[in-house]
N, C-alpha and C positions, 0 to 999 in steps of 0.2 A: 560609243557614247558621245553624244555633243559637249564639247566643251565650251561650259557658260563661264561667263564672268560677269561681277555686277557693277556699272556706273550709276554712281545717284540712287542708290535704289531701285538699278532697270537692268533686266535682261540682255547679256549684251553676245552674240557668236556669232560665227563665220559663215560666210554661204557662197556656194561657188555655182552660179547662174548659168543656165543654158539658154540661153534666146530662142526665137524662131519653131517653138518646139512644136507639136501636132495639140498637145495641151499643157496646163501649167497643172502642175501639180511638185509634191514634194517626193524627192526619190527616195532617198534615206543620206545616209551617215558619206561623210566624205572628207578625209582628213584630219579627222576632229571637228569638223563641223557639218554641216547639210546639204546637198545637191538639190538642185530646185531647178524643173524646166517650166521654162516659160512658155505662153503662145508670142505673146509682143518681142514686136523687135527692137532692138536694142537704139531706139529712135525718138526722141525729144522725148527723153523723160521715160518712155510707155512702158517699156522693159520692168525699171525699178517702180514705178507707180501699181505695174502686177505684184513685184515681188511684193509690196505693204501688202496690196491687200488679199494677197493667199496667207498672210500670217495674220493679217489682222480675225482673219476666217476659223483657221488652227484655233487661235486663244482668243477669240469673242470678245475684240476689241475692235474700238475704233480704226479704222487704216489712218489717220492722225498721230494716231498713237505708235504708230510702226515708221522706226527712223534710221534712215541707210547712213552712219557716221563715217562712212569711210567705202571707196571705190564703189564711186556714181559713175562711173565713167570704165568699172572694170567689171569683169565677170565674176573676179572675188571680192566679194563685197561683207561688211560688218555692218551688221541689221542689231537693233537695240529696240526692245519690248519697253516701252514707257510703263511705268507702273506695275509690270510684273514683274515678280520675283525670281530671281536666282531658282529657287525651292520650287515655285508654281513654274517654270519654264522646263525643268525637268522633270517633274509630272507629267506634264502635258505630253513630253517628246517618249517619257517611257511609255505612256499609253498609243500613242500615235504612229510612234513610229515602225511597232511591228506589224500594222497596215498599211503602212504606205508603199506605194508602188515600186518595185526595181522594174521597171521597161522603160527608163530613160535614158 
């Protein structure tokens, strides 16, 4: 299970980013938080600007709305759902995540 936590009223967990991947998508559970391959490489920005917007994709938000508060510059990084909830982020991941890929 992903472990959330809420700031402000937002969504807040862990994601441990694979760069350079064949595609981006989200693998599953990692730690207590998410594994996520990317295609972009970890290069002026491109990396984390996929990682928004595979989640903004997930929960049908804005990629605006999807905000890396912590390791921009790491492969473990803390992603924060503006606007969603605690409650609706776990939904979302118990419905999603028993289709998501393990081939990453």
């Amino acid at each position: 299970m992903v472990e959330l936590r809420e700031k402000n009223g937002s969504a807040v967990f862990v994601v441990k980013a694979q760069p350079r991947s064949s595609k981006s998508s989200v693998c599953g559970l990692y730690n207590g938080g998410l594994k996520v391959s990317l295609k972009a490489a970890p290069v002026d920005d491109a990396a984390n600007r996929e990682c928004c917007e595979l989640f903004s994709k997930l929960f049908h938000i804005s990629p605006s709305r999807v905000h890396i508060i912590s390791g921009k510059s790491s492969r473990t990084k803390t992603v924060m759902l503006e606007g969603v909830s605690v409650e609706a982020a776990a939904l979302a991941f118990n419905v999603h995540l028993p289709r998501m890929s393990s081939n990453c």
